[in-house]
C-alpha positions as CSV (number, residue, x, y, z in Angstrom):
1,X,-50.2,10.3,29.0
2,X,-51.2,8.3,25.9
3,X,-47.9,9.2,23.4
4,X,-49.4,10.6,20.0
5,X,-49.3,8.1,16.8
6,X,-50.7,10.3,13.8
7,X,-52.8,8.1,11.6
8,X,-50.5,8.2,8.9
9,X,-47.1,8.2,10.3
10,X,-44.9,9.1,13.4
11,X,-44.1,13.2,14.5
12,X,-41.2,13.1,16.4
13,X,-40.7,15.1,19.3
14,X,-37.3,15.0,19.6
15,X,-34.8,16.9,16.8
16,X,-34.0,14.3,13.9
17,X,-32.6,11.2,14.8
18,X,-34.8,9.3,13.0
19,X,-34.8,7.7,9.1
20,X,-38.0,8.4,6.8
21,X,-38.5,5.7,4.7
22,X,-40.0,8.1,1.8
23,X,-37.3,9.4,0.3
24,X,-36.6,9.9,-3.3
25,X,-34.0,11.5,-4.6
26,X,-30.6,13.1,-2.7
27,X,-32.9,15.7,-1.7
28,X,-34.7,14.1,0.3
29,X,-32.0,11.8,2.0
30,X,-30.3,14.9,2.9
31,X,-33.6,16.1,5.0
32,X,-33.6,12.7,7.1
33,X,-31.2,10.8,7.1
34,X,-29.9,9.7,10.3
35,X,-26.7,11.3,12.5
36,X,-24.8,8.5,13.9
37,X,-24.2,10.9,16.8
38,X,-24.0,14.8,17.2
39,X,-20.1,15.4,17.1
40,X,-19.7,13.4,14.3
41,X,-20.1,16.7,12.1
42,X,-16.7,16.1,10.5
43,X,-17.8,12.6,9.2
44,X,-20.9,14.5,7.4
45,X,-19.3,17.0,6.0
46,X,-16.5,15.1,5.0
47,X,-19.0,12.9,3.0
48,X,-20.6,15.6,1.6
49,X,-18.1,17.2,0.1
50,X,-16.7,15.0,-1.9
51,X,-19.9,12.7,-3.6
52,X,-22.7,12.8,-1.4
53,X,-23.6,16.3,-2.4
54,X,-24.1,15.7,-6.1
55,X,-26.2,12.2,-5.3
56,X,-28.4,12.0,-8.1
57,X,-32.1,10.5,-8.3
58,X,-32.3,6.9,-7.0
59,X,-35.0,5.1,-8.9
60,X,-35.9,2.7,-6.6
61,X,-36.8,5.1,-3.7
62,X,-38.7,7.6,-6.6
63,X,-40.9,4.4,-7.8
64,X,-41.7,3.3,-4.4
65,X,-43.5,7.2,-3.8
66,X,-46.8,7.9,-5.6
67,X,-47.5,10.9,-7.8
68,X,-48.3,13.5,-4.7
69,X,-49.4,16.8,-5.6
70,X,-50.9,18.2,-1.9
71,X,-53.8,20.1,-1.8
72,X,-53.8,20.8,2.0
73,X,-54.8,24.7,1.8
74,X,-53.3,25.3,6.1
75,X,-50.2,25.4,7.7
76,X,-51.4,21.9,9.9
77,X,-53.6,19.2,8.1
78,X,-57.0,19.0,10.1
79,X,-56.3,15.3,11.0
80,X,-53.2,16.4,12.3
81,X,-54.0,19.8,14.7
82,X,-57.3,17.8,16.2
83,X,-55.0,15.0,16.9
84,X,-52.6,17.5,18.5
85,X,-55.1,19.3,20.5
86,X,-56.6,16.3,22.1
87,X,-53.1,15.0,23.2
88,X,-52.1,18.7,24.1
89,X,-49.5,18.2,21.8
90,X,-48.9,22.1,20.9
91,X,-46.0,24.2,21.1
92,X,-46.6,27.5,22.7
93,X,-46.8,29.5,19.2
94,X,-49.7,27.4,18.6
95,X,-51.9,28.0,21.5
96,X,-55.0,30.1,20.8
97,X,-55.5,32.2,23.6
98,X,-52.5,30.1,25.7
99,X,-55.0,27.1,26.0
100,X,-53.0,23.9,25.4
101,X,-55.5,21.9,24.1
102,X,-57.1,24.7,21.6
103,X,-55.5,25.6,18.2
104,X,-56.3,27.3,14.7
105,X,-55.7,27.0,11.1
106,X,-53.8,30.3,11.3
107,X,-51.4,29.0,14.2
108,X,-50.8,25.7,14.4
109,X,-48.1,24.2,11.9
110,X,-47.3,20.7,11.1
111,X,-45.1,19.1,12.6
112,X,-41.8,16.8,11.0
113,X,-42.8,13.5,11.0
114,X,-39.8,10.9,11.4
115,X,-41.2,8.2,9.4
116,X,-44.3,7.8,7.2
117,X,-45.6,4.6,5.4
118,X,-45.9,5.5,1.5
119,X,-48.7,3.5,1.3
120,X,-50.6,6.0,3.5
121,X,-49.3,9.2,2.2
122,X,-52.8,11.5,1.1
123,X,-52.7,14.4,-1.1
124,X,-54.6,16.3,1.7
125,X,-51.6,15.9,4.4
126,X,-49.1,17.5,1.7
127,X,-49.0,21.1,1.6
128,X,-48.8,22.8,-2.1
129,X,-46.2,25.1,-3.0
130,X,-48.1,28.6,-2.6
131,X,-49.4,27.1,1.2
132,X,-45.9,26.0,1.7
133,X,-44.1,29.4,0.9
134,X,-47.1,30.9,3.6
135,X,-45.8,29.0,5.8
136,X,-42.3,29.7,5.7
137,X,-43.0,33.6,6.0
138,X,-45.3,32.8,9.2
139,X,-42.1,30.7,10.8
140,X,-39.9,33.8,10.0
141,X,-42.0,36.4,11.2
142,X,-41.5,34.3,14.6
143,X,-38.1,34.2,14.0
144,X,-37.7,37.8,14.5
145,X,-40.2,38.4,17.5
146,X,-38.0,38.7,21.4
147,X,-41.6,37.0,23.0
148,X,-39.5,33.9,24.3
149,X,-36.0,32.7,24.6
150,X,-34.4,32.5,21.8
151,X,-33.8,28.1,22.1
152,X,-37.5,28.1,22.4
153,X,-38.0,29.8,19.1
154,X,-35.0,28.2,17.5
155,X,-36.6,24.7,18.8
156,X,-39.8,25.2,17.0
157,X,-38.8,26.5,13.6
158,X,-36.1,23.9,13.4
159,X,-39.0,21.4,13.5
160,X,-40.9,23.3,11.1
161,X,-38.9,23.8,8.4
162,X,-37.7,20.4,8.3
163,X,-41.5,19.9,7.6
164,X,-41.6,22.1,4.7
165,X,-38.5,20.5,3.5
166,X,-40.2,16.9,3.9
167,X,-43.5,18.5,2.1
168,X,-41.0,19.5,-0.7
169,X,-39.0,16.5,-1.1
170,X,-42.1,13.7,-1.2
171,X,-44.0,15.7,-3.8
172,X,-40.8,15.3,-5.5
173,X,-41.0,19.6,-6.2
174,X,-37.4,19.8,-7.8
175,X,-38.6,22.8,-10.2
176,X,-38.9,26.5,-9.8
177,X,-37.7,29.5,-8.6
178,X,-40.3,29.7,-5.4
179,X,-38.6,25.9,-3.8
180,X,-35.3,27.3,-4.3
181,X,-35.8,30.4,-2.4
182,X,-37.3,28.9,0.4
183,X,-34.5,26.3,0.6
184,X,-32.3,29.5,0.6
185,X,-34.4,31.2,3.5
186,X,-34.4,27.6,5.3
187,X,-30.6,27.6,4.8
188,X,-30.1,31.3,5.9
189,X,-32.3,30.6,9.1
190,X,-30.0,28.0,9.7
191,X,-26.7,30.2,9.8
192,X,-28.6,33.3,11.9
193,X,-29.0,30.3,14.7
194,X,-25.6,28.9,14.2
195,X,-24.1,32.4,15.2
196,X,-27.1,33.1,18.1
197,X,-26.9,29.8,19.5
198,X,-23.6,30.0,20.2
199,X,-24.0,33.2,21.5
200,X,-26.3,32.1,24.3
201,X,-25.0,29.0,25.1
202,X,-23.5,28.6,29.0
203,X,-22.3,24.9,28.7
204,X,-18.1,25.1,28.5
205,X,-18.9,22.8,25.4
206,X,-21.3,23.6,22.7
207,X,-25.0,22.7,22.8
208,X,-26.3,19.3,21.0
209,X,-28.8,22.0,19.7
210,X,-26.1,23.6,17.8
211,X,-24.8,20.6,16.6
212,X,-28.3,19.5,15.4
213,X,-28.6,23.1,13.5
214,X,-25.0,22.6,12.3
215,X,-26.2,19.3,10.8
216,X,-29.3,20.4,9.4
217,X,-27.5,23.5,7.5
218,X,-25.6,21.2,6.3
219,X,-28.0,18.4,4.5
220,X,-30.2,22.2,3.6
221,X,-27.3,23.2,1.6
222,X,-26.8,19.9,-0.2
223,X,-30.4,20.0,-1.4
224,X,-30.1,23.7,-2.1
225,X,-27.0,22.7,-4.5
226,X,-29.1,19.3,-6.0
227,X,-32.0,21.9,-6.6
228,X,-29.1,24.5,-8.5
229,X,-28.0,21.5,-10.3
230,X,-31.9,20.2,-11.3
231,X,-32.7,23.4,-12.9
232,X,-29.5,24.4,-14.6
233,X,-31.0,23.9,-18.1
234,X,-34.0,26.3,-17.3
235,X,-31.0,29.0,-15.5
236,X,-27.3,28.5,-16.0
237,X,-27.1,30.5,-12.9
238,X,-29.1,32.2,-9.9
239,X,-28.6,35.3,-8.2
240,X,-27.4,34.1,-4.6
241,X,-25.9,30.6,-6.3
242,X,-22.0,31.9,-5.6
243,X,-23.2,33.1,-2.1
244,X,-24.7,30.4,-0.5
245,X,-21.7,28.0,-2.3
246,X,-19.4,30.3,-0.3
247,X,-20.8,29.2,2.8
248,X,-20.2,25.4,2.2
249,X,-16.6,26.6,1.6
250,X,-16.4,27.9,5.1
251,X,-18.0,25.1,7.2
252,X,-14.6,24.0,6.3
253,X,-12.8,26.2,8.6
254,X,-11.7,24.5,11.7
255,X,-8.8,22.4,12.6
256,X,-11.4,20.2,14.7
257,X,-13.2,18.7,11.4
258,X,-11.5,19.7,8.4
259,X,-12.0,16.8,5.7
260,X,-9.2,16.2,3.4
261,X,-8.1,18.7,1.3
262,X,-8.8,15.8,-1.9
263,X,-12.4,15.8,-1.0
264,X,-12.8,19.5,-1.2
265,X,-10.7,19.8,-4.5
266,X,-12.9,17.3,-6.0
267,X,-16.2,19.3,-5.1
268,X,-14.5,22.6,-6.8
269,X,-14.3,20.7,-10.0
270,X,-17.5,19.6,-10.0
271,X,-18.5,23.6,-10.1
272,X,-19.6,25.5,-12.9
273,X,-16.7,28.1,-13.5
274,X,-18.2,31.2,-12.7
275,X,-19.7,30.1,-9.3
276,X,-15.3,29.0,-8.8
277,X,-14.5,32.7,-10.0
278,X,-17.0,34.3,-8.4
279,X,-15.9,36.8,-5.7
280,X,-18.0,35.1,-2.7
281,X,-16.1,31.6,-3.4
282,X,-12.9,33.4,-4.1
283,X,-12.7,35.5,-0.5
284,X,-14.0,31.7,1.0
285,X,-10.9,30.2,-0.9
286,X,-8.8,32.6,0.3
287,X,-9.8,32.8,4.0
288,X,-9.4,28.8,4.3
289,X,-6.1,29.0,2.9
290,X,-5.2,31.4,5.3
291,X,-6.6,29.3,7.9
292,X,-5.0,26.7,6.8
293,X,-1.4,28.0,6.8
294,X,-1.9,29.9,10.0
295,X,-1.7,33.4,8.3
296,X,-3.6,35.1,11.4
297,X,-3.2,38.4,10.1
298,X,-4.5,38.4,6.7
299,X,-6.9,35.9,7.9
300,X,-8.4,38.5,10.4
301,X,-7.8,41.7,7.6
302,X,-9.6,40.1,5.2
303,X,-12.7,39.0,7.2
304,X,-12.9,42.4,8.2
305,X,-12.3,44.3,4.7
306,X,-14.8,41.6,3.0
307,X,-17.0,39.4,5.0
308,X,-20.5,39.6,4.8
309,X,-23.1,39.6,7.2
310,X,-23.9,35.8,6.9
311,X,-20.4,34.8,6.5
312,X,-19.2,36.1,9.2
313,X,-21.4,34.3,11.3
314,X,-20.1,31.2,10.0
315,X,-16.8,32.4,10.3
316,X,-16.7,34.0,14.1
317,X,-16.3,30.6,15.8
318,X,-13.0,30.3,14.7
319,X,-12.0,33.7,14.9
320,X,-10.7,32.9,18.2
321,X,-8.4,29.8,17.4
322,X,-6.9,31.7,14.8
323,X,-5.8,34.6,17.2
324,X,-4.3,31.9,19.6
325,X,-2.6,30.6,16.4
326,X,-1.5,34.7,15.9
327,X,-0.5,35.4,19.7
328,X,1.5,31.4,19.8
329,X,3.5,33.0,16.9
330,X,4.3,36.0,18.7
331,X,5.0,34.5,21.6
332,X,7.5,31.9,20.6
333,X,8.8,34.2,17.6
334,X,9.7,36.9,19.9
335,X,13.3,37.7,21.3
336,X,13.7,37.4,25.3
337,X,14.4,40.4,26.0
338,X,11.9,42.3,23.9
339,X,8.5,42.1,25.9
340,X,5.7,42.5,23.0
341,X,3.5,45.9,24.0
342,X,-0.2,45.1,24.3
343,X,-0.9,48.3,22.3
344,X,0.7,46.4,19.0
345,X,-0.8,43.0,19.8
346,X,-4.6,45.0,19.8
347,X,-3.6,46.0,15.9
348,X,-2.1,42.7,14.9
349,X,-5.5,40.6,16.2
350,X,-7.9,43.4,15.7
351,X,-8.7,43.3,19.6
352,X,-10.2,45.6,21.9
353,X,-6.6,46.7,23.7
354,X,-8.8,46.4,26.8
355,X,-9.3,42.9,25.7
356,X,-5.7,41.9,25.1
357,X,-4.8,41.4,28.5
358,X,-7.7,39.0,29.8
359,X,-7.3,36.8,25.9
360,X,-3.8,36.4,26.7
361,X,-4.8,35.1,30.4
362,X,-7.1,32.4,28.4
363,X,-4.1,31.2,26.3
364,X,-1.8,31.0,29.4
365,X,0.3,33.8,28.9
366,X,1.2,36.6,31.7
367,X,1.3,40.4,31.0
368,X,3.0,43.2,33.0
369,X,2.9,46.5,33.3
370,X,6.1,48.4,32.8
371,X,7.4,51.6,35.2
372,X,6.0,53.9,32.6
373,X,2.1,52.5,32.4
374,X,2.7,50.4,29.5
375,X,1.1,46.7,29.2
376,X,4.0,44.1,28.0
377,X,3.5,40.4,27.1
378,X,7.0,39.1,27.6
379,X,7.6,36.4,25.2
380,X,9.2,32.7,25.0
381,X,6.9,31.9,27.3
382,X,5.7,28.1,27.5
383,X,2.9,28.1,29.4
384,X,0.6,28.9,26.1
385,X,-2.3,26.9,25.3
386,X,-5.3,27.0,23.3
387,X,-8.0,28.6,24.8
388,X,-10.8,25.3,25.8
389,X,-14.2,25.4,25.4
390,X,-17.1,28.3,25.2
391,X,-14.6,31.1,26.4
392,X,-15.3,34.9,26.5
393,X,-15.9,35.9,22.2
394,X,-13.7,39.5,21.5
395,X,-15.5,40.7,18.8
396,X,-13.0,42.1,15.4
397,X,-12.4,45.8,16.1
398,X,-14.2,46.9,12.9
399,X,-16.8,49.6,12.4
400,X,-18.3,47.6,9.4
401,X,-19.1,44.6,11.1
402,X,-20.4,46.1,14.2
403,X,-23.6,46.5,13.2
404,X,-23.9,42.4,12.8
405,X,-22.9,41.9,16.5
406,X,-26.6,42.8,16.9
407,X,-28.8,39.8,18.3
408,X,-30.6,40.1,14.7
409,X,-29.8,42.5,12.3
410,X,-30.2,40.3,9.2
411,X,-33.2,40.1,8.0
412,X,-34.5,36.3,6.1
């Protein structure tokens, strides 16, 4: 089949490995640039918390762009969904009546388009703001529907929204209340798929597709925070400004990709004060201490007195590795000839007591059952490891989070 080259550029079918040559500002480096590979997650974020984050403007890049204001009034310039629908280039959303070679203003959306020659860029291929915002709200309503598996959805508004990002950054839209919103709805989408996507994955290591979302949240929260910083003048401070900080703070957690403490110290000075004081940044502060130090209990406690829906989703991954860190402490801090009941171990890690028996099995420990009915973990033992890979999740015994263990209960 003849491979699709749009008149005025290239859409990639794959998920953002390539360079646009268009950019021009921070913003718009941090919506294309190119991953080197997809584990090297530490080596962005590292980068991004120290300088990267606060790029300003480069001139060079901003003069090479032409004055765009789009005026495309659909979802999918014409050019683009005839082009599409001749090469049967549709995703299933944008089918009309399942045909794969038939579309419609109202479904088709355009696609992100890995590199685009400035020279050709046209007004009419650029979406305006208003058209833009449309779009978004189509994408999410999507989002929520249970039609298809949930990586076939995920696949096709990750595409999408990179496209509204790329729409935002070469028309150079900086300004306003309605691009920061939707850079906040782009970032929240983002974090609902970080905690689903692990969730659904099989593999005993974590999907490339969650490591392509994980990268993407990333670069959408650095143009989120050039955005903040853009309009400062205009509003010292937005409503969700200290929440969706929080969540940078937290991508932090992990003894897999932590970058230097420095780095990180450097970004909190760079803060206005009351997004440091604020009491979203302060819990993230004090849960990555926590992790930090190993403090497995207040770690847990606090997550569970505190979190909120969004942050816990960034946060369950690790929930996990800091129990094993909890239970290694136990283990090794225990005397001999004390055996440690299961019944205590449920209250220390917030676990299911059902559940204590089988997460000590995945760190290597043995349990026993006493004479009298009661489950022991005898301790000193050295067989303990860190559970490996995608193992069983045991949710946090807590009746306020339970209602986010649903598949979607927050709502974008």
């Amino acid at each position: 089949m003849e491979r699709w080259q749009p008149q005025h550029g290239r859409w990639g079918r794959g998920r953002g490995r390539g360079r646009g040559n268009h950019s021009s500002s921070s913003f718009a480096r941090s919506n294309d640039s190119r991953p080197s590979t997809t584990s090297n997650y530490a080596t962005t974020t590292s980068k991004t918390s120290s300088f990267g984050i606060n790029d300003k403007q480069d001139n060079n890049d901003s003069e090479s762009l032409p004055n765009l204001i789009g005026t495309c009034p659909f979802m999918c310039p014409v050019d683009e969904r005839v082009q599409r629908e001749r090469l049967r280039d549709l995703a299933i959303f944008e089918r009309l009546e399942g045909n794969p070679t038939k579309s419609s203003s109202s479904l088709a959306v355009k696609k992100f388009c890995r590199t685009i020659s400035t020279k050709d860029i046209r007004d009419v291929d650029m979406r305006p703001v208003p058209v833009l915002e449309d779009t978004l709200n189509y994408l999410l309503t999507i989002f929520k529907s249970r039609s298809h598996p949930f990586e076939v959805i995920h696949d096709f508004i990750f595409d999408r929204t990179r496209s509204i990002r790329q729409d935002l950054s070469m028309q150079s839209i900086t300004s306003g209340d309605q691009s920061i919103r939707m850079f906040e709805r782009i970032v929240e989408f983002h974090i609902v798929s970080h905690y689903k996507l692990r969730r659904n994955t099989t593999d005993s290591n974590v999907s490339p597709m969650h490591y392509l979302n994980l990268e993407q949240l990333t670069k959408a929260l650095a143009s989120l925070y050039h955005l903040y910083d853009e309009n400062r003048k205009s509003n010292p401070s937005y409503a969700n400004e200290a929440k969706f900080y929080s969540f940078f703070v937290l991508l932090h957690l992990g003894s897999d990709h932590q970058p230097t403490g420095e780095s990180l110290s450097l970004w909190f000075r760079s803060l206005p004060y009351s997004i440091v004081k604020s009491k979203e940044m302060m819990f993230s502060r004090r849960l990555l201490r926590y992790f930090r130090f190993g403090n497995y209990k207040r770690f847990l406690h606090t997550t569970e007195a505190e979190a909120s829906c969004l942050q816990y989703y960034i946060i369950e991954p690790y929930i996990s590795e800091i129990r094993a860190t909890g239970l290694s402490c136990l283990n090794y801090g225990g005397y001999k000839l004390h055996p440690y009941p299961l019944a205590d171990l449920s209250k220390h890690l917030l676990l299911e007591e059902s559940d204590v028996e089988s997460f000590c099995k995945d760190c290597g420990l043995d349990t026993f059952t006493s004479d009298t009915g009661t489950k022991f973990m005898p301790t000193k033992q050295t067989s303990f490891c860190h559970p490996k890979g995608s193992r069983k999740y045991y949710p946090l015994v807590s009746e306020r989070l339970k209602p986010f263990y649903d598949e979607a209960p927050y709502r974008i």
